[in-house]
C-alpha positions as CSV (number, residue, x, y, z in Angstrom):
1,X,111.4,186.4,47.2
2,X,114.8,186.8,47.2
3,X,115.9,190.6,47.4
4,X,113.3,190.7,50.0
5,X,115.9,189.4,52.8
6,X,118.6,191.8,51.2
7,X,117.1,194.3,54.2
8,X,119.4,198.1,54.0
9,X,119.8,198.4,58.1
10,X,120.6,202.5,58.7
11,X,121.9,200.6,62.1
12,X,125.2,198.7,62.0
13,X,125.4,195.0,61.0
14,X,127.9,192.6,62.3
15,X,131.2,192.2,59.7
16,X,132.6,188.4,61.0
17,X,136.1,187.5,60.1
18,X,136.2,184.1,58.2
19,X,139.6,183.0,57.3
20,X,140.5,183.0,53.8
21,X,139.7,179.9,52.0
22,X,141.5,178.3,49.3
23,X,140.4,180.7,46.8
24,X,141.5,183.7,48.3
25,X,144.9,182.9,48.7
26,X,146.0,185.1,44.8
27,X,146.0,188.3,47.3
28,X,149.5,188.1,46.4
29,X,149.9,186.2,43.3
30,X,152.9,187.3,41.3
31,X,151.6,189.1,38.1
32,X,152.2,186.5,34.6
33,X,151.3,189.5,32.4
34,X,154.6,191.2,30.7
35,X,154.8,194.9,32.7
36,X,154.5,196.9,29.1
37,X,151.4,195.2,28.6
38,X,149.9,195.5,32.0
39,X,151.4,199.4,31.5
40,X,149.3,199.9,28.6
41,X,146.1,198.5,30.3
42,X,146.5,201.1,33.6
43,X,146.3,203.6,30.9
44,X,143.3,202.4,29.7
45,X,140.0,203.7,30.2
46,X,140.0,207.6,28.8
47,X,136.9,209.0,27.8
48,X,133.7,207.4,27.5
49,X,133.6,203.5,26.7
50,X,132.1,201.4,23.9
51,X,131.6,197.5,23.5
52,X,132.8,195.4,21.0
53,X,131.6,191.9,21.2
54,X,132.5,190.5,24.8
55,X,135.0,193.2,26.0
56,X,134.1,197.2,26.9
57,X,136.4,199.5,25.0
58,X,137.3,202.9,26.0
59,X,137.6,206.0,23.3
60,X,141.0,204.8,22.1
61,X,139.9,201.3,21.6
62,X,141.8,199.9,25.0
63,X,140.0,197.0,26.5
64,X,138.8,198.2,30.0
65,X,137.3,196.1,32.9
66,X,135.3,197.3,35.3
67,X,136.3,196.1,38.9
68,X,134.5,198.0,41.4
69,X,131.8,198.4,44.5
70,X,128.5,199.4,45.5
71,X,128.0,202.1,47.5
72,X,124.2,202.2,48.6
73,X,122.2,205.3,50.3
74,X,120.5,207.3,47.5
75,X,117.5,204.6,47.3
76,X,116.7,204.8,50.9
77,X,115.2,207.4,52.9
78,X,118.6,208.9,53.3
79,X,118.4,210.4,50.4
80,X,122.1,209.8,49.9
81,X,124.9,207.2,50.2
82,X,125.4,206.1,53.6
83,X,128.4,206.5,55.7
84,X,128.5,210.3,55.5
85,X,127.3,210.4,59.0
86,X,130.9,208.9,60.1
87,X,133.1,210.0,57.5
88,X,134.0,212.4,54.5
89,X,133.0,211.5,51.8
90,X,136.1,212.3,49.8
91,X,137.9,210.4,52.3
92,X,135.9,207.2,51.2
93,X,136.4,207.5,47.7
94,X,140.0,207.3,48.5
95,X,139.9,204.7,50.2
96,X,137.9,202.8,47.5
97,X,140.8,203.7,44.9
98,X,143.4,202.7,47.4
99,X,141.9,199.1,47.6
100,X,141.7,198.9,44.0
101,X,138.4,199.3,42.9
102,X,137.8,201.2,39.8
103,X,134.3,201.9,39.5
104,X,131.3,202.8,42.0
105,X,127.7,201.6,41.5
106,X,125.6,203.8,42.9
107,X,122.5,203.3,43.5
108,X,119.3,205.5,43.5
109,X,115.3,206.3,43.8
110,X,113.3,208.8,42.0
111,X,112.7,210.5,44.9
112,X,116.2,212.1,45.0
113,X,114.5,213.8,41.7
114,X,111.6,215.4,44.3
115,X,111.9,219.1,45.2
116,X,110.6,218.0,48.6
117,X,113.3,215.7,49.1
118,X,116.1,216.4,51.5
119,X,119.4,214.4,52.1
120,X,120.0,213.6,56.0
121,X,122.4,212.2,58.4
122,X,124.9,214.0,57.1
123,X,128.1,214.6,59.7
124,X,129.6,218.3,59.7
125,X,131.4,218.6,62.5
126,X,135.4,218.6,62.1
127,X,135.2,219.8,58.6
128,X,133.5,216.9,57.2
129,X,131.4,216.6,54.1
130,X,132.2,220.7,53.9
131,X,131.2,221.4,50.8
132,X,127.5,219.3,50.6
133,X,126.2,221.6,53.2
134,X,122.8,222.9,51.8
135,X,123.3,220.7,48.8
136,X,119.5,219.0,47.4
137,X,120.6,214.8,46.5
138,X,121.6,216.0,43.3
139,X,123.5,218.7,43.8
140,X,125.5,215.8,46.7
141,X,125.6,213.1,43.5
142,X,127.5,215.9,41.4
143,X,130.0,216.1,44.0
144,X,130.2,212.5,44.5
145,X,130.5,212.0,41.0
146,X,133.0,214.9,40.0
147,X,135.4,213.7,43.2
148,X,135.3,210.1,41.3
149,X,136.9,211.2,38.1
150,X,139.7,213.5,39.9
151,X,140.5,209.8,41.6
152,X,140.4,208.1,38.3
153,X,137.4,206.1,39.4
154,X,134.3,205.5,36.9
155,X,130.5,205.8,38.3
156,X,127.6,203.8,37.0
157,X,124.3,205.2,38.1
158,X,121.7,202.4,39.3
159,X,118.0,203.1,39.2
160,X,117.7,200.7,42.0
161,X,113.9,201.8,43.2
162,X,111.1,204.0,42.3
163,X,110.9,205.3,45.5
164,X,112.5,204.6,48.8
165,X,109.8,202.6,50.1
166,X,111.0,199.5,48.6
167,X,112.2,197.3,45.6
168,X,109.4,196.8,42.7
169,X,109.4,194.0,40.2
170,X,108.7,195.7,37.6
171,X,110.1,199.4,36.0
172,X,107.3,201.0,36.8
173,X,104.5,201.5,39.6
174,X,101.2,202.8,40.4
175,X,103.0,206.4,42.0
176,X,105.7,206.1,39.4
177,X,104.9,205.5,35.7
178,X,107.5,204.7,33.2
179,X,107.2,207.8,31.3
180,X,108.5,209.1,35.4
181,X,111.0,206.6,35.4
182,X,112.4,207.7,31.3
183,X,112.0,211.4,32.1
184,X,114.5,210.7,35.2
185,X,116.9,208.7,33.3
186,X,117.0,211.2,30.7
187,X,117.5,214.1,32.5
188,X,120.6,211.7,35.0
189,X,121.7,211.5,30.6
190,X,121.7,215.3,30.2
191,X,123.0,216.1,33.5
192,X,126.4,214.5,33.0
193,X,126.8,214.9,29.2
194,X,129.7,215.4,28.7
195,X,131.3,214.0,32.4
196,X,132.7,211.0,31.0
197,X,133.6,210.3,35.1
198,X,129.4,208.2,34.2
199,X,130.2,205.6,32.0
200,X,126.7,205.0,32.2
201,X,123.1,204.0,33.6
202,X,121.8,200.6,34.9
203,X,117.9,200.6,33.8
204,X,116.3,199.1,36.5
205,X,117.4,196.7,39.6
206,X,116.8,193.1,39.5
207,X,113.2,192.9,37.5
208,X,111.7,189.5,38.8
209,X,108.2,188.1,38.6
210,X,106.0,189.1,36.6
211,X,108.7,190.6,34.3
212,X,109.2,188.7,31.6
213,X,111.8,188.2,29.0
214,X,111.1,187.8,25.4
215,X,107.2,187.6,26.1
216,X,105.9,190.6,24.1
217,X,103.8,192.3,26.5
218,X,104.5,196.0,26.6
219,X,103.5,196.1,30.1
220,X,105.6,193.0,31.7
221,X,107.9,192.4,28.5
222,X,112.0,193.6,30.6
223,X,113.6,193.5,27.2
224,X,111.3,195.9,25.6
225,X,111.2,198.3,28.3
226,X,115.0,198.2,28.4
227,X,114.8,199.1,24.7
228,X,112.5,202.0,25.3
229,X,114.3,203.5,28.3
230,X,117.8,202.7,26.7
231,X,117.2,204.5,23.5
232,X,115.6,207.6,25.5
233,X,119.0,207.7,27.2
234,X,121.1,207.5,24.0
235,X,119.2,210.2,22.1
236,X,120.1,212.4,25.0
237,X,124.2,211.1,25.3
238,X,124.8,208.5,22.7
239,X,127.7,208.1,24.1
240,X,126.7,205.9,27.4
241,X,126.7,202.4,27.8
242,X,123.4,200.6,28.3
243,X,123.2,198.4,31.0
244,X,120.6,196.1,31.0
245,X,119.8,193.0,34.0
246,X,118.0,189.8,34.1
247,X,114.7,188.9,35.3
248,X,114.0,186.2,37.2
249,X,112.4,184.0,35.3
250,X,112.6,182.7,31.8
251,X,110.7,179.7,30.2
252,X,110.1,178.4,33.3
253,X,113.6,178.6,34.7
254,X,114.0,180.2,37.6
255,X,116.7,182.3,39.6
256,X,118.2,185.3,41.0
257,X,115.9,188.5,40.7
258,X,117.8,190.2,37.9
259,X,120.3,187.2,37.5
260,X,118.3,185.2,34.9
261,X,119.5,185.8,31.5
262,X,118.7,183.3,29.6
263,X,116.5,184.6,26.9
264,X,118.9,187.3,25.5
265,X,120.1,184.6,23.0
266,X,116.7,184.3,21.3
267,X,116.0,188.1,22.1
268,X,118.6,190.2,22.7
269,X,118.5,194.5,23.7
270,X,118.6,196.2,20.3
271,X,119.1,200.1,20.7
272,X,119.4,202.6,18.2
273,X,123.1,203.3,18.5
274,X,125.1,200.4,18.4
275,X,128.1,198.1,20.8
276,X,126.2,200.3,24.1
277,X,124.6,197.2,25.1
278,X,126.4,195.3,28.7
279,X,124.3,193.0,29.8
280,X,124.3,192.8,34.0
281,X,123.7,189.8,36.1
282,X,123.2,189.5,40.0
283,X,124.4,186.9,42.3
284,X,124.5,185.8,45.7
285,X,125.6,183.2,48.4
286,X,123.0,181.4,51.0
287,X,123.0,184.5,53.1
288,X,120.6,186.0,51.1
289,X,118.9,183.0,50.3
290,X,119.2,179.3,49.7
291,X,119.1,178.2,46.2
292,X,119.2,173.9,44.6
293,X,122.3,174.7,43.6
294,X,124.1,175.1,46.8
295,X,123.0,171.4,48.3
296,X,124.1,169.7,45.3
297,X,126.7,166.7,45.8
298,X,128.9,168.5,43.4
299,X,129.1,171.7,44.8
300,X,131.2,174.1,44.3
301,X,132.1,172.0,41.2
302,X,128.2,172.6,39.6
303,X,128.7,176.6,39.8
304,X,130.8,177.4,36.3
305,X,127.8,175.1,34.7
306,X,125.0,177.5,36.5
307,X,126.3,180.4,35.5
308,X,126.7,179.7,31.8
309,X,123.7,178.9,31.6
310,X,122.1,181.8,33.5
311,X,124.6,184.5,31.8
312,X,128.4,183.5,31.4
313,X,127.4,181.8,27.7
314,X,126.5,185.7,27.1
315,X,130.8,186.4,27.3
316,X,131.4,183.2,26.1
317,X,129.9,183.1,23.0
318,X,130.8,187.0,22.2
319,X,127.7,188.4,22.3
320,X,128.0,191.0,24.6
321,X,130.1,192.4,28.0
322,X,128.8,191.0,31.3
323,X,128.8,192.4,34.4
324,X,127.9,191.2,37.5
325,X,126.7,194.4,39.2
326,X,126.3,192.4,42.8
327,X,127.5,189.6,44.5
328,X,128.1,189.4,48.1
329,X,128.0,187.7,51.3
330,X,128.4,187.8,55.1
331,X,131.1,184.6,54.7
332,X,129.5,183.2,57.8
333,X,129.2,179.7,56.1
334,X,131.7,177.4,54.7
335,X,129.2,177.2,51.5
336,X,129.8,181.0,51.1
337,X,133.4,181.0,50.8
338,X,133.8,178.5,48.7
339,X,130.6,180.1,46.9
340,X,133.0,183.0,46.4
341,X,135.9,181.3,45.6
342,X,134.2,179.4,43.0
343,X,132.9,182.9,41.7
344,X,135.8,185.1,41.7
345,X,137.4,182.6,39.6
346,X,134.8,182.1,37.1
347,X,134.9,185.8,36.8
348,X,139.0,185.5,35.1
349,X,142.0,186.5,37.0
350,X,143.1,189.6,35.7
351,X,146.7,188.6,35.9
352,X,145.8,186.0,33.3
353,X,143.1,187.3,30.9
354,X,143.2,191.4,31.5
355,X,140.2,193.0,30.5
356,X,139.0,189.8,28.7
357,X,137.2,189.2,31.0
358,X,133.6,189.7,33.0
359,X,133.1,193.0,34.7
360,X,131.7,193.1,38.2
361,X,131.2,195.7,41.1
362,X,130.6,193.7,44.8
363,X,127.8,194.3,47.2
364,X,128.7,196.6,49.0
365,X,131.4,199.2,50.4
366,X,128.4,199.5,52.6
367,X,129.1,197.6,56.4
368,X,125.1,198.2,56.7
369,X,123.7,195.5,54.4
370,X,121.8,193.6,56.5
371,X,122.7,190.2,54.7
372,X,125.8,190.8,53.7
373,X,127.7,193.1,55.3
374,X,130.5,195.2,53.7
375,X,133.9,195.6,52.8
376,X,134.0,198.2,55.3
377,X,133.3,196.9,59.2
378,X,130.7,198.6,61.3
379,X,133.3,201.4,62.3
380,X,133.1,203.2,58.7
381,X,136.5,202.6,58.4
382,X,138.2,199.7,59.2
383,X,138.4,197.4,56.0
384,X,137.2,193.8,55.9
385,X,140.7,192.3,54.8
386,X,139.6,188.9,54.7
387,X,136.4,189.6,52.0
388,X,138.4,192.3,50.3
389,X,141.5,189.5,50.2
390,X,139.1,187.4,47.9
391,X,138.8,190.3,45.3
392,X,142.8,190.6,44.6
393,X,143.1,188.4,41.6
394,X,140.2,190.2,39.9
395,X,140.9,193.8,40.4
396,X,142.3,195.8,37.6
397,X,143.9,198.7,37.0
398,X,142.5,202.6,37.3
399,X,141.4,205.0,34.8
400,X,143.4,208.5,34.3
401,X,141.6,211.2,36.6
402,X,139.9,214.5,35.6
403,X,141.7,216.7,37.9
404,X,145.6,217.8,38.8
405,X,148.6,216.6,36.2
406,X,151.1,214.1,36.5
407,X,154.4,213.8,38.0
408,X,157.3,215.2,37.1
409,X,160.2,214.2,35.2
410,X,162.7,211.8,35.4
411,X,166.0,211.2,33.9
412,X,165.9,209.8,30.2
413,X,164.2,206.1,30.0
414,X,165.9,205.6,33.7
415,X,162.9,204.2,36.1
416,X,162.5,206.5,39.0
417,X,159.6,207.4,41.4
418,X,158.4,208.7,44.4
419,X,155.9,208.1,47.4
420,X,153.8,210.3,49.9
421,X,152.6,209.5,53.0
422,X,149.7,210.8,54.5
423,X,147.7,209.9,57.6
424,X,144.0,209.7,56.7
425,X,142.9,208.8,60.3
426,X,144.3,208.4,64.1
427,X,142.4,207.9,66.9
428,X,144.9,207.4,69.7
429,X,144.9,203.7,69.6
430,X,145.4,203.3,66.2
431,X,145.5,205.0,62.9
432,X,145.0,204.5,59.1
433,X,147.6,205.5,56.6
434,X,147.8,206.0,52.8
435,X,150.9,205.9,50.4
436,X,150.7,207.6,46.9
437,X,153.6,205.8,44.8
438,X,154.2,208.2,42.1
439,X,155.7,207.5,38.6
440,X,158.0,210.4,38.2
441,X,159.8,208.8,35.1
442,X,159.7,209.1,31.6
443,X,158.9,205.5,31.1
444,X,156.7,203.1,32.9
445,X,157.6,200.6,35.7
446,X,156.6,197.2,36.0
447,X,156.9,197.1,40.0
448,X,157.9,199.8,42.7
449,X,158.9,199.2,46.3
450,X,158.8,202.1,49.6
451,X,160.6,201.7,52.5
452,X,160.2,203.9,55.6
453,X,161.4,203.9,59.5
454,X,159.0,205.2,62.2
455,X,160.6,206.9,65.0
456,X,158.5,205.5,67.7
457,X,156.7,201.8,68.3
458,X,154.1,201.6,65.5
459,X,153.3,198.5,63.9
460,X,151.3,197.4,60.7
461,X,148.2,195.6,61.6
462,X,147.0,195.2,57.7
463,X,147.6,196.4,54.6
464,X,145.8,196.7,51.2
465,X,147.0,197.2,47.7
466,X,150.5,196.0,49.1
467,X,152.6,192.8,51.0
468,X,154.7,193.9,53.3
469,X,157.7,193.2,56.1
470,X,158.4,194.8,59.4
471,X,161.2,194.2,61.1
472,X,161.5,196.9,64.3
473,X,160.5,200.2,63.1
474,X,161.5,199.5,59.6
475,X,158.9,198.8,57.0
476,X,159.5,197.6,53.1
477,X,156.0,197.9,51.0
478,X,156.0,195.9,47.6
479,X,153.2,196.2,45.2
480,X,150.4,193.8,44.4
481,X,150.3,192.0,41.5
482,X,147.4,194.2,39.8
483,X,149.0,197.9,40.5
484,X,152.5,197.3,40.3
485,X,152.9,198.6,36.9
486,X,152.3,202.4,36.5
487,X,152.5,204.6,33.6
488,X,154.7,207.6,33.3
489,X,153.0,210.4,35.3
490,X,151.0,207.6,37.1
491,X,150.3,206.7,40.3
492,X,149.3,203.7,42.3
493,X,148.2,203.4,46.0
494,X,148.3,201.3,48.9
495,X,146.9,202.4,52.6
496,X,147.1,200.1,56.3
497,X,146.5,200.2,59.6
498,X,148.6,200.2,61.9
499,X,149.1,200.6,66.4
500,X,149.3,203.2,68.4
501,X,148.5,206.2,66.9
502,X,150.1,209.4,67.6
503,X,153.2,208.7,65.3
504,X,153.0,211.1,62.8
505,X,154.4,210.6,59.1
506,X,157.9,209.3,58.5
507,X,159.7,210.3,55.5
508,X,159.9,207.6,52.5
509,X,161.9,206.4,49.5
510,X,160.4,204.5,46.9
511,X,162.4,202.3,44.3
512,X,161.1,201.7,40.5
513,X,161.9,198.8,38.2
């Protein structure tokens, strides 16, 4: 029905520009929360993460949301995520913390699990993807996943398919059982034990007819399977957080495959270990498919009142963490954008509410979604300003990486820090560029600034994760309103683009407050 349309193209799909609408316009709203607050929040997310009530709690008991992105590949006959044929993979991740997502779903089949099954389309050449030469899909994932936590980005791992053939309704299928799909996800448990870069596991993607929710049949019944599955996880690492979608339908209401969940109020996910329970829902625009909702008079007025009752009363009535683990859209239509608009602000500013607030990763990093597109455009590199523009007010703040120290020291309580410039890409006409702003302080700073002057013509086409002014070849970068503040020892980043290439990398100051 619905997911059906959601076609994975290994060939390139068309990223259209839309302009911004209304709702997009917080790219570069000025940040209401007091910096020593926000300060403490970019130094949240340590170790592995707990819930309590609505909110996700890291090992210290910091509230932590997760704002991040899909990046698709493992659940197709790729065997791994896509992109790799263009670029590095490292290179990507970058990129994702540089736009200021925190987290990367990332999805996968059972077959990666196959001795027989070998990861293609890899690129080589130029030094690229190096080190996953000769790698099997699990050997690539640990890669993936250890190259995360050195950026201070989490991973949840998404069993999004049995096999690469195709979505299945239901947990399990004729070629794989469930007690298949429980061995798997306890041996993903036992294979990152200990990596708190996996926060955790999402069960299953979007169950839809026949599942049920609530019904009691062992063999259609989503909540019980969850149970099953989620307390095979947990006996391995306790420690991981259970997520657990919708179905599609429930007591005759229907919706999004995985979207609907309605019947956790009567019957909620109870697991052995307690607060591991998030409770994911999915949700798309009309270019997946066309749903009442979006012809009603009232649109986009009706949406808040459609998604309480589908899954927002879940947060508002403290029952449990939500987390949207897709939404997306081409943003062809005028119904999409203010689809999104509407969405991304039911979802809570993060300037306003912090991590009180509902967790969400977009679909996708991926350009190659066949009805959606990406936040990357169909070069693998370019970024998708105008859907990306639409995420600012929600993003949030980092988590401390696994690998390499801080910065250095700085004078007393005095505000100081640097900022390094590095190239990432140039291809004569153009290039891509990244700045690491670097708290070198011994007290945090609610906002930082870098200035630099390019000896030759260049000029900023767009940038991310910073505003900007140009005025020759001088260039002032301010901070965004979700990673201006930055612990001591912490860093923040911003990247652009910019024409011609060929220019090289100027020196920089950067300026703390």
């Amino acid at each position: 029905m619905f997911r059906s349309l959601r076609r994975v193209l290994c060939g390139l799909a068309a990223a259209l520009l839309i302009p911004l609408g209304a709702g997009a316009q917080t790219a570069h709203a000025a940040d209401t929360v007091a910096a020593d607050t926000t300060a403490a929040a970019a130094e949240a997310g340590a170790g592995y993460w707990h819930t309590s009530g609505r909110q996700i709690l890291d090992a210290a008991g910091q509230p932590v949301r997760v704002a991040g992105i899909n990046w698709f590949g493992f659940e197709t006959g790729n065997y791994v995520v896509h992109g790799l044929w263009s670029r590095d993979y490292k290179s990507m991740i970058d990129q994702m913390r540089t736009l200021g997502y925190n987290t990367i779903r990332i999805p996968y089949s059972d077959d990666i699990f196959k001795s027989t099954t070998v990861p293609n389309s890899i690129d080589f050449s130029s030094g690229k993807n190096a080190d996953l030469q000769g790698l099997n899909s699990l050997q690539i994932l640990d890669r993936i996943v250890s190259y995360a936590g050195q950026d201070g980005l989490k991973v949840i791992l998404d069993r999004h398919r049995p096999d690469a053939g195709g979505q299945s309704a239901l947990w399990y299928t004729a070629a794989v059982p469930e007690s298949t799909w429980i061995a798997n996800l306890k041996a993903l448990a036992a294979r990152y034990q200990g990596q708190d870069t996996v926060v955790g596991i999402d069960l299953h993607n979007e169950p839809h007819d026949p599942a049920c929710w609530g019904c009691g049949d062992t063999a259609t019944d989503w909540r019980l399977a969850a149970q099953r599955a989620g307390n095979a996880v947990l006996s391995v690492n306790p420690a991981l957080l259970i997520f657990v979608e919708g179905v599609q339908t429930f007591n005759g209401v229907s919706g999004w495959w995985g979207g609907n969940l309605m019947g956790v109020g009567q019957y909620p996910v109870q697991l052995d270990v307690a607060n591991r329970v998030v409770y994911s829902a999915h949700d798309y625009a009309t270019s997946v498919a066309q749903q009442s909702w979006f012809s009603d008079p009232t649109f986009p007025a009706n949406m808040p009142g459609i998604w309480d009752k589908y899954w927002g009363y879940i947060f508002k009535q403290n029952i449990a963490p939500v987390w949207v683990g897709e939404f997306g859209t081409t943003l062809q239509s005028t119904v999409d954008q203010k689809w999104l608009a509407a969405l991304v602000s039911y979802l809570r500013p993060t300037s306003t509410y912090g991590a009180d607030s509902f967790h969400w990763t977009f679909w996708s990093w991926n350009p190659n979604s066949g009805d959606t597109g990406g936040i990357l455009k169909d070069d693998w590199q370019s970024v998708d300003t105008v859907k990306d523009g639409y995420l600012a007010s929600v993003k949030a703040p980092g988590f401390p990486g696994t690998g390499g120290g801080g910065g250095g020291g700085g004078g007393g309580g005095t505000a100081s820090c640097a900022a390094a410039y590095t190239v990432s890409s140039d291809w004569g006409g153009g290039f891509n560029a990244e700045v690491k702003v670097t708290n070198t302080g011994t007290t945090a700073i609610g906002s930082w600034k870098v200035t630099w002057t390019w000896s030759g013509v260049q000029q900023i086409t767009s940038m991310w994760n910073a505003s900007y002014t140009q005025s020759g070849a001088g260039v002032t970068a301010v901070n965004a309103s979700h990673n201006g503040a930055v612990p001591a020892g912490g860093s923040a980043s911003f990247g652009f683009g910019g024409t011609p290439g060929g220019g090289g990398a100027p020196s920089v100051s950067c300026t703390a407050a």
